[in-house]
KOLNU-615276 format. One record per residue (C-alpha): x, y, z; residue in one letter. Coordinates in steps of 0.05 Angstrom, whole numbers, padded with zeros to 5 digits, always signed. Layout:
BEGIN
XYZA ...
This chain:
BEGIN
+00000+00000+00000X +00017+00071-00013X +00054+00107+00054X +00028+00188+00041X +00058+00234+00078X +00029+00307+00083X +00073+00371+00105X +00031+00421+00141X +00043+00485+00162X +00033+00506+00232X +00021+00570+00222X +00049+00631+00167X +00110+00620+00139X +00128+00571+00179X +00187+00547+00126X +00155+00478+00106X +00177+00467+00033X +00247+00465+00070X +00212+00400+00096X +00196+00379+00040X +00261+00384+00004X +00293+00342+00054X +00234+00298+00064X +00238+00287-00019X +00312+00281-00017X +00310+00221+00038X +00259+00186+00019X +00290+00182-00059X +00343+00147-00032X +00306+00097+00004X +00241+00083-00034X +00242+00054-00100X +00186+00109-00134X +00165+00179-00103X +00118+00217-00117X +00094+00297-00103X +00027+00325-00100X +00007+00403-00078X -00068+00407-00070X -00081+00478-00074X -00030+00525-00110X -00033+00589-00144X -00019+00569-00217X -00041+00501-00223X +00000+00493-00292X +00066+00527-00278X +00071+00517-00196X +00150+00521-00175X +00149+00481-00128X +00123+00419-00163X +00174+00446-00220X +00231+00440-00169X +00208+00377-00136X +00203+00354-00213X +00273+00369-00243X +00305+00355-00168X +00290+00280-00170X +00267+00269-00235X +00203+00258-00231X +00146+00247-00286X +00096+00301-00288X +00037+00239-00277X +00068+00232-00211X +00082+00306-00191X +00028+00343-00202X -00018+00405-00176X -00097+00408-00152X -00138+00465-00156X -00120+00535-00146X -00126+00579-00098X -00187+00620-00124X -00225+00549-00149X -00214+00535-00076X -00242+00594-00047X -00298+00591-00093X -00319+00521-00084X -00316+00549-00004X -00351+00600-00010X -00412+00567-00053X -00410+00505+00013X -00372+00451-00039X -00325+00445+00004X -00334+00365-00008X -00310+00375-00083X -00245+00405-00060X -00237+00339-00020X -00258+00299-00083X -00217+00324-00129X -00155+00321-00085X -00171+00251-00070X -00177+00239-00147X -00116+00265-00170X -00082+00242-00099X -00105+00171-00124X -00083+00176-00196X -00012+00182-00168X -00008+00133-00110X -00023+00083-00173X +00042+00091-00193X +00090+00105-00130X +00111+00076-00060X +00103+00134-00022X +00076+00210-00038X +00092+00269-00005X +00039+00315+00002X +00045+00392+00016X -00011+00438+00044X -00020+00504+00036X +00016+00560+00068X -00029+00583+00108X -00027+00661+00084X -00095+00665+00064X -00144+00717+00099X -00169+00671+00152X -00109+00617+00165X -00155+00577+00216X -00197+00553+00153X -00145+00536+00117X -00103+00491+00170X -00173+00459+00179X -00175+00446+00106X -00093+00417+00111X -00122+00371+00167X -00180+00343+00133X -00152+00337+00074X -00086+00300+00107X -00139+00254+00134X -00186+00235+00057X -00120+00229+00031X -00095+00174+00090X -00028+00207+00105X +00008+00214+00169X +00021+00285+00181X +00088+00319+00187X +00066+00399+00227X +00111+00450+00214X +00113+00495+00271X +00151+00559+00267X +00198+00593+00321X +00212+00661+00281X +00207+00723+00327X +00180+00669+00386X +00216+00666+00451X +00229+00588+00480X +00174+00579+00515X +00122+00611+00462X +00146+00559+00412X +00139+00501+00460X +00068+00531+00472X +00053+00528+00392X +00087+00461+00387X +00031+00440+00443X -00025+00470+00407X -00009+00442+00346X -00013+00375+00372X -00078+00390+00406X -00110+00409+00334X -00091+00356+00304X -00112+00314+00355X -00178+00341+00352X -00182+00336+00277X -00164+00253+00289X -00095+00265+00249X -00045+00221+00258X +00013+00262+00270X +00083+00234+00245X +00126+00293+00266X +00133+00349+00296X +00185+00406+00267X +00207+00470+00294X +00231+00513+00238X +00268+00581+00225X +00295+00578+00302X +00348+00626+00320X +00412+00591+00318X +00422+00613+00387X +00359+00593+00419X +00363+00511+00397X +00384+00492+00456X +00333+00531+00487X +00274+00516+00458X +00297+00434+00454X +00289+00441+00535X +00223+00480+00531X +00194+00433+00486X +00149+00373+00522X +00145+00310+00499X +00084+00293+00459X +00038+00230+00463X +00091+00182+00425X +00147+00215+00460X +00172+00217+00396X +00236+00268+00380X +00220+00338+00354X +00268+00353+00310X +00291+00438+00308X +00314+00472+00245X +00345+00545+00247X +00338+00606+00202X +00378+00593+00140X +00397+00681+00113X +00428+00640+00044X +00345+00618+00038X +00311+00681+00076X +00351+00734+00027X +00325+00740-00036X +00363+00733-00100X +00365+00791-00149X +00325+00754-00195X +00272+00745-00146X +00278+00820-00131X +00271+00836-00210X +00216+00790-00215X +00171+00810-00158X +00180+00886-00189X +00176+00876-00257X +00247+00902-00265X +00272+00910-00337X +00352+00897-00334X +00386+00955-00382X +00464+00934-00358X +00505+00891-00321X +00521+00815-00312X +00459+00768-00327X +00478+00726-00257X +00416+00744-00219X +00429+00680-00170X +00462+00739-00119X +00437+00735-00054X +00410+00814-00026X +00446+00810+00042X +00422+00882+00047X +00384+00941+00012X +00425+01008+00009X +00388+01070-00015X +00439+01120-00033X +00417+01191-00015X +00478+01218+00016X +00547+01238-00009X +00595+01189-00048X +00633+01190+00015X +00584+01178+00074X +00557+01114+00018X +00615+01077+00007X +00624+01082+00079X +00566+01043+00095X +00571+00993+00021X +00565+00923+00048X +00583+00862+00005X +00520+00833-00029X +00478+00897-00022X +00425+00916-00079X +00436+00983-00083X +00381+01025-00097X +00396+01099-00122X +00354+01150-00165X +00384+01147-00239X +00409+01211-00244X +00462+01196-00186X +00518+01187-00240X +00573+01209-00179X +00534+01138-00145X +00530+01096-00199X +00607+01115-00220X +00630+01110-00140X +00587+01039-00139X +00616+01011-00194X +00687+01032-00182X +00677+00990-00113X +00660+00932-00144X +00731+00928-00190X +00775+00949-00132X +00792+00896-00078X +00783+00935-00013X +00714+00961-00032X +00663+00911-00026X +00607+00881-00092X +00539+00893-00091X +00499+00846-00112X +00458+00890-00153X +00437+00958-00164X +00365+00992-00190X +00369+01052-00219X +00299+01090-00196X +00249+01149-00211X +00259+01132-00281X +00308+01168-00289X +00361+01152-00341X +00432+01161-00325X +00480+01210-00377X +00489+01169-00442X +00562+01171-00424X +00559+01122-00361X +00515+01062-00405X +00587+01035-00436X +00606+01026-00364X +00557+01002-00337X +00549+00946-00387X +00615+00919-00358X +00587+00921-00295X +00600+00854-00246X +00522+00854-00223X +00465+00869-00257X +00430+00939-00259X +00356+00948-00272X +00311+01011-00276X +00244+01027-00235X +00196+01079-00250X +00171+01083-00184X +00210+01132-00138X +00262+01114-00093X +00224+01108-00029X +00170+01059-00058X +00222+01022-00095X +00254+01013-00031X +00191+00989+00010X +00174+00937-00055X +00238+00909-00044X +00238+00899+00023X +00176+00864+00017X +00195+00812-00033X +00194+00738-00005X +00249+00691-00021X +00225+00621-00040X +00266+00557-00037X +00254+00538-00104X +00274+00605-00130X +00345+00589-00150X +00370+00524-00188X +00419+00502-00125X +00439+00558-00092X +00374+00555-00036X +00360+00479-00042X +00429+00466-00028X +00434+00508+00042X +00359+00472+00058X +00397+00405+00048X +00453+00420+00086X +00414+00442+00150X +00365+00382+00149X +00417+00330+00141X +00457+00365+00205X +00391+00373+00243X +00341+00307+00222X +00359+00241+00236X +00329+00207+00166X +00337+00135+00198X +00297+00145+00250X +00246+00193+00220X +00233+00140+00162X +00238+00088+00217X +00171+00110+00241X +00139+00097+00168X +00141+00021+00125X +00174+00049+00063X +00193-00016+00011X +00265-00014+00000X +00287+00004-00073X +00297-00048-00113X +00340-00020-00179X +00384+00045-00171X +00377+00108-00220X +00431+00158-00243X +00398+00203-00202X +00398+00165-00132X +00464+00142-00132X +00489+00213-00139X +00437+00233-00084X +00469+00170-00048X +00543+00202-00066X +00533+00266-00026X +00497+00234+00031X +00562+00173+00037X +00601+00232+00033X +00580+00263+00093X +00585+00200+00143X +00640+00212+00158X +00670+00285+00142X +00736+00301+00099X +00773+00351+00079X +00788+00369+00016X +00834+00420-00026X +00818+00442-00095X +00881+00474-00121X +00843+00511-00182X +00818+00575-00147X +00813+00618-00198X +00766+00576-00238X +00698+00600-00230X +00668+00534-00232X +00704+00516-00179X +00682+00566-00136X +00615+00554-00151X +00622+00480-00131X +00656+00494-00072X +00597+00543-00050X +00542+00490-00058X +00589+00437-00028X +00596+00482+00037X +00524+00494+00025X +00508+00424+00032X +00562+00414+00093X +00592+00357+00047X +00657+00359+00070X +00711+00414+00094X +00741+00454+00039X +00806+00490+00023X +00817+00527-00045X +00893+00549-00068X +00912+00605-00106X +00909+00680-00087X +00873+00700-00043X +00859+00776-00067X +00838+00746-00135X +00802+00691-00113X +00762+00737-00061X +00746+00789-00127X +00721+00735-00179X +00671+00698-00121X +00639+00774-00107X +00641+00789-00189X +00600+00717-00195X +00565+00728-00132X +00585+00670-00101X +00593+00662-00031X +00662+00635+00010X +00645+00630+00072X +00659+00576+00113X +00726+00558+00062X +00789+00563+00073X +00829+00598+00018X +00906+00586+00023X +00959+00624-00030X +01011+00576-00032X +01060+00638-00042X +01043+00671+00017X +01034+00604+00062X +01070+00581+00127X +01062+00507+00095X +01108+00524+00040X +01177+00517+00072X +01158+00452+00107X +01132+00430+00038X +01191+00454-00001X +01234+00410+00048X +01201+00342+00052X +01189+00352-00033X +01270+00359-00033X +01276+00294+00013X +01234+00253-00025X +01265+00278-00095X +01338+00277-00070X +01354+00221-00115X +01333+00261-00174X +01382+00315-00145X +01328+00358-00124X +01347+00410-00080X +01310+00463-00029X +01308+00521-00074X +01282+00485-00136X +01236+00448-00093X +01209+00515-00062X +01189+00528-00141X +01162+00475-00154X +01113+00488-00083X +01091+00543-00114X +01049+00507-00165X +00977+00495-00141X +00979+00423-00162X +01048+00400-00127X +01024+00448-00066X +00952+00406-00053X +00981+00341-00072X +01036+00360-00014X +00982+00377+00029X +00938+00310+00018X +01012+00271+00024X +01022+00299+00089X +00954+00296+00112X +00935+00376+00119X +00878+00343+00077X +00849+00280+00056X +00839+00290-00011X +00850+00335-00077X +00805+00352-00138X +00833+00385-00200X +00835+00388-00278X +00774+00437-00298X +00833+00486-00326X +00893+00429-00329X +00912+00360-00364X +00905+00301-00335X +00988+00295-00335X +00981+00360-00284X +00938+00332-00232X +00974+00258-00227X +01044+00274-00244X +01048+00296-00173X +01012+00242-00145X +01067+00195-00184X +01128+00239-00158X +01110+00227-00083X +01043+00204-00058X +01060+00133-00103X +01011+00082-00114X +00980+00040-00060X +01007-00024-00036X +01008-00091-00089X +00990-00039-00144X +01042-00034-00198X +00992+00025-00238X +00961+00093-00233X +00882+00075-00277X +00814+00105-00277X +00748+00080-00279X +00680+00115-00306X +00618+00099-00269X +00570+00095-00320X +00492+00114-00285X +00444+00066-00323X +00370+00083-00325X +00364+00021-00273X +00441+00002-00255X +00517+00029-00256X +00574-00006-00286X +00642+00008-00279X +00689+00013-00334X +00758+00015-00334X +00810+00043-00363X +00778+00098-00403X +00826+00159-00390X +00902+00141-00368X +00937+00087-00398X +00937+00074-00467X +00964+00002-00477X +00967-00032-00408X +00996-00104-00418X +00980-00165-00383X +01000-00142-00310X +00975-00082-00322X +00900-00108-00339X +00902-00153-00281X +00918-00087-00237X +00867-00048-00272X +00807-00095-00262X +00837-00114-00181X +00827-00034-00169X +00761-00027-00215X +00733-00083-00173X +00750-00039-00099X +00723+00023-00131X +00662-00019-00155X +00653-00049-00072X +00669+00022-00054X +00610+00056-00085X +00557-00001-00078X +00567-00044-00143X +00574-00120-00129X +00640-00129-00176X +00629-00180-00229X +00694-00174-00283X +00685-00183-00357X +00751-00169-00386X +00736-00148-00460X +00760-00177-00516X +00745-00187-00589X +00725-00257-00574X +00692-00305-00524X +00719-00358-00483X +00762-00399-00531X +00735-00384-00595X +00788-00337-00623X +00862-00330-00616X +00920-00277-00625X +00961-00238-00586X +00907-00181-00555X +00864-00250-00543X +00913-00287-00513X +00945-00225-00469X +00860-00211-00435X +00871-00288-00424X +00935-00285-00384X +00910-00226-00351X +00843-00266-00324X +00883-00320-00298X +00926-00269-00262X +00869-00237-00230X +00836-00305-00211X +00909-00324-00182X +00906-00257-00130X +00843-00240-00122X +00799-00324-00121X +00745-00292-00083X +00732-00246-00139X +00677-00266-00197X +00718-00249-00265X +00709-00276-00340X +00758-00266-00404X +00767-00261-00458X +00693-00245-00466X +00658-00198-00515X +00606-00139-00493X +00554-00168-00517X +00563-00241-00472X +00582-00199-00420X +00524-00164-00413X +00454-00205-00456X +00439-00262-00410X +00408-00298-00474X +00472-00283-00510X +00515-00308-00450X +00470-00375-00449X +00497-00391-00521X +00566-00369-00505X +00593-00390-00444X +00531-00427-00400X +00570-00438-00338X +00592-00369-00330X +00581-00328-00262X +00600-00265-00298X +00573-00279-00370X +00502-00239-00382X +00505-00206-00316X +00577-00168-00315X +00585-00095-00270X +00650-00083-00284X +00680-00082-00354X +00759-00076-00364X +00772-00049-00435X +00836-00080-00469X +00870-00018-00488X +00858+00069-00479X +00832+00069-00550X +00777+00024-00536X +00758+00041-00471X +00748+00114-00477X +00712+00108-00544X +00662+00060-00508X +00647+00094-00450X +00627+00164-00497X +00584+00123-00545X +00550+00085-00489X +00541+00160-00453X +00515+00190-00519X +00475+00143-00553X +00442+00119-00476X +00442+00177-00444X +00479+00146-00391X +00516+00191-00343X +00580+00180-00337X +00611+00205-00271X +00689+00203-00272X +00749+00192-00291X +00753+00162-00215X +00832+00151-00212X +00854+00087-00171X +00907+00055-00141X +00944+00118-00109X +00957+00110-00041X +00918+00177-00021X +00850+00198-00050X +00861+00247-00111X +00825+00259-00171X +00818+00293-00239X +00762+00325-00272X +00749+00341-00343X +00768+00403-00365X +00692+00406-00394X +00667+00398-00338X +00607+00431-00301X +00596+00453-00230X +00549+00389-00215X +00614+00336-00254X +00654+00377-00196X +00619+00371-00135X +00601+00295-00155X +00676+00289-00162X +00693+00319-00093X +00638+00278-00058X +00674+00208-00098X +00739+00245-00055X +00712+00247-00001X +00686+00175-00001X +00746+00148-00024X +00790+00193+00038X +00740+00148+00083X +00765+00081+00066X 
């Protein structure tokens, strides 16, 4: 049977599509099919929540869907149907529990004109629909003890209504009244944890964009990055002066549009280093600045729109524009993630439901399951490319997300300048310039010891320190770290060639290889090597598939080795055939407790009707995870026809057999290939 689950809010703004992210994020990794449902919402065919909840986990848009709006709602009120409301919730509700294990179900917000009605209307309809009920209960601008008095209520109301109450959550808490308010709180009828979120500011400011939306701003200059948080609104009406006095970083700026000695004075903060970056500014009045000041102001790091409204109500529209978790692509989700998985135990808030286990594992899960192993057990991590913006991005929704503990080389002034020009936020990350760092002597020195039979000596070894690369891959060797990331603006040959020089590869591993783990629609295989060695021999294949088979156990795959060839079994002979056939016997000589099977072709590897034709008595044949590719050529032409002509993912190169946990990225790569690669880190540092 269908397990429904419905988020209610407490009371206004209470925070609960926070809850619901998380909610959605746990349960995808532990239920095999999810679904989303929003009863009442404003736009019933564009709502952005179900949007978000729809491109976040993939879901099809028969299983996340919208009811009625809020004016059919009030209507059907209003004219005493309140029964079809209930009905056609129940319809649609029905329509997707069809097709899913478990459906999350999210009131409404309760900002109507009479919010009584309309938690009455969450409870009943929590209760046609058969879902346990998760209250939302907020503690914004609520001492202690008034929260534990609305948690009480709550309970009471539901009580009354015959709910059956799941959870209770405190949300938007002040970070320093937790503690507080966890010892104010009474236990409930189940005795039952209540778990207590704080106020996230990265999902309480608005972006830009939301700004500009909520306005109706037209953009006339500036960078199109409207994912900038507004820490601040800054209305200039005072001298250049006495304003970039009082200029914070991230502040929308708000000044009429004949100010050119503010615009000019704003955007000369933004280039120089000890001024701080907006994050936007709106030109107001309708005014247009002096034809003169457009050319600059199209270079501008932050966008710049115009208002026709004065100043003053410009300044009161803004400061009445909502944020919304779903406003931004990752920004806000990622910061909501980050805070549930540090305040919610998912084991034993899912403990309290019977959710079937998955039974087949999607791209999208097992990167969802990535992030989450990754933060088990916390690592730290140095990303030597700091001047990449991608990077930086990354790093910001990886700190977001409290993945792991970040450090990011290069210097620091420049670093610090292209994060406020892209808006992106460093907090909570170390930045190191390896020029300018206490490490470097230390690291100059041991470099020199370990190279002194290449006749290395201090002062060349204090050069070579200085590159980023040789500086992290120090750092990881001498455990400052636990792991490095690099190769979105270097070669391959730059990220291990360190790695080779001193960390050296692990013990019983004669070679440096890589693996691709290619995301299936219902499965990942492993493939190896697609990305370092061009033509391993016969050792060297046995090495490769020994290490492809760890990283396979390491990231959930049961390893079972085909080891490719252009023929099957015994059928054809040659030297390539007859080198995959040596290199079996070696791996079945090390490793006996590991399933392997060569030569074999692709096809017998993985068609079980195939296999049965080929080689019957195979363990591997028709059911292979892990496919060892005879040479570079072949491997890494496979693994890009599989990803384009599939639409697999393919999330790698994952390098093995080094002795410490480093890894390369494509210099194509995106900020999501990135942060997937850090979080593989991460996991790897663990074992």
């Amino acid at each position: 049977m269908t397990q429904g689950i419905y988020v209610s809010a407490a009371m206004p703004g209470s925070g609960k599509s926070l809850i619901t992210l998380g909610l959605a994020d746990a349960l995808h990794r532990r239920a095999d099919r999810i679904g989303f449902f929003r009863p009442i919402v404003d736009d019933a065919d564009a709502d952005p929540m179900v949007a978000m909840v729809a491109r976040r986990f993939d879901l099809a848009p028969s299983v996340c869907r919208a009811g009625l709006t809020a004016s059919e709602a009030r209507g059907l009120l209003a004219s005493g149907q309140r029964e079809e409301i209930d009905a056609r919730c129940v319809a649609i509700y029905s329509e997707i529990a069809r097709e899913v294990d478990v459906v999350i179900v999210e009131g409404t917000d309760l900002t109507g004109q009479d919010a009584a009605v309309e938690f009455d209307l969450n409870a009943r309809l929590a209760n046609d629909l058969g879902c346990a009920v998760i209250a939302v209960v907020s503690a914004k601008g609520r001492s202690a003890a008034e929260t534990a008095d609305a948690v009480d209520v709550t309970r009471k109301e539901l009580a009354a209504a015959n709910c059956s109450l799941l959870a209770m959550m405190v949300n938007r808490a002040d970070a320093e009244q937790l503690d507080s308010i966890a010892q104010a709180l009474r236990p409930g009828a189940s005795g039952k944890q209540v778990y207590i979120l704080p106020e996230i500011a990265e999902i309480a400011q608005p972006t830009v964009g939301e700004v500009a939306s909520a306005l109706g701003l037209r953009q006339i200059a500036g960078s199109s990055e409207r994912e900038r948080d507004v820490e601040s609104i800054k209305v200039a009406a005072m001298s250049v002066g006495n304003f970039l006095h009082l200029l914070d970083p991230g502040a929308l700026v708000i000044v009429p549009g004949d100010r050119a000695d503010i615009i000019i004075a704003t955007l000369a903060s933004s280039f120089s280093p000890e001024f701080p970056v907006p994050s936007g500014m709106i030109l107001s009045g309708g005014l247009a600045p002096d034809a003169h000041i457009y050319p600059l102001l199209a270079g501008a790091p932050f966008p710049v729109f115009d208002s026709p409204e004065d100043t003053y109500h410009t300044a009161r529209r803004v400061s009445e524009v909502r944020s919304e978790i779903w406003s931004s692509q990752n920004r806000k989700a990622a910061a909501a993630l980050g805070v549930w998985s540090k305040r919610v135990d998912e084991t034993e808030l899912l403990e309290r439901l019977e959710i079937p286990r998955p039974v087949k594992m999607t791209p999208l899960r097992f990167l969802h399951e990535l992030i989450e192993r990754a933060r088990q057990e916390r690592k730290h991590i140095v990303l030597p490319e700091g001047q990449d913006p991608r990077i930086l991005r990354a790093a910001e929704i990886l700190r977001r997300r409290d993945v792991c503990d970040l450090t990011i080389l290069g210097p620091e002034g420049q670093i610090r300048e292209l994060a406020a020009s892209h808006g992106v936020d460093l907090r909570g990350i170390t930045l190191i310039d390896p020029a300018d760092s206490e490490l470097l002597e230390d690291f100059a020195a041991e470099y020199a010891r370990l190279r002194a039979h290449k006749g290395m000596d201090l002062s060349r070894a204090r050069e070579i320190m200085l590159e980023a690369s040789y500086f992290g891959t120090m750092m990881v060797q001498l455990g400052v770290v636990d792991g490095m990331v690099s190769g979105a603006a270097h070669t391959t040959a730059n990220t291990i060639r360190p790695a080779l020089e001193f960390v050296k590869t692990a013990d019983g591993v004669k070679i440096v290889s890589s693996v691709f783990l290619m995301l299936l629609p219902d499965r990942v295989l492993v493939y190896g090597d697609c990305a370092v060695n061009p033509e391993p021999n016969e050792e060297q294949l046995a090495d490769i598939a020994i290490a492809s088979a760890q990283t396979a156990t390491q990231f959930g795959v049961e390893p079972r080795i085909a080891m490719l060839s252009y023929s099957t079994g015994e059928s054809g002979t040659g030297a390539a055939v007859d080198e995959v056939r040596r290199a079996t016997e070696m791996v079945r000589a090390r490793r006996p407790d590991l399933a392997v099977e060569g030569p074999i072709q692709y096809d017998a590897a993985v068609d079980a009707s195939i296999a049965a034709s080929k080689l019957p008595s195979s363990q591997v044949a028709g059911q292979a995870t892990v496919f060892i590719f005879p040479d570079l050529n072949t491997g890494n032409n496979t693994y890009k026809a599989v990803q384009q002509s599939s639409g697999a993912v393919a999330v790698g190169p994952v390098l093995q057999g080094l002795r410490k946990a480093i890894n390369d990225l494509s210099r194509g790569c995106t900020v999501e290939d990135i942060a997937n690669t850090v979080a593989i880190t991460a996991i790897q540092a663990q074992e």
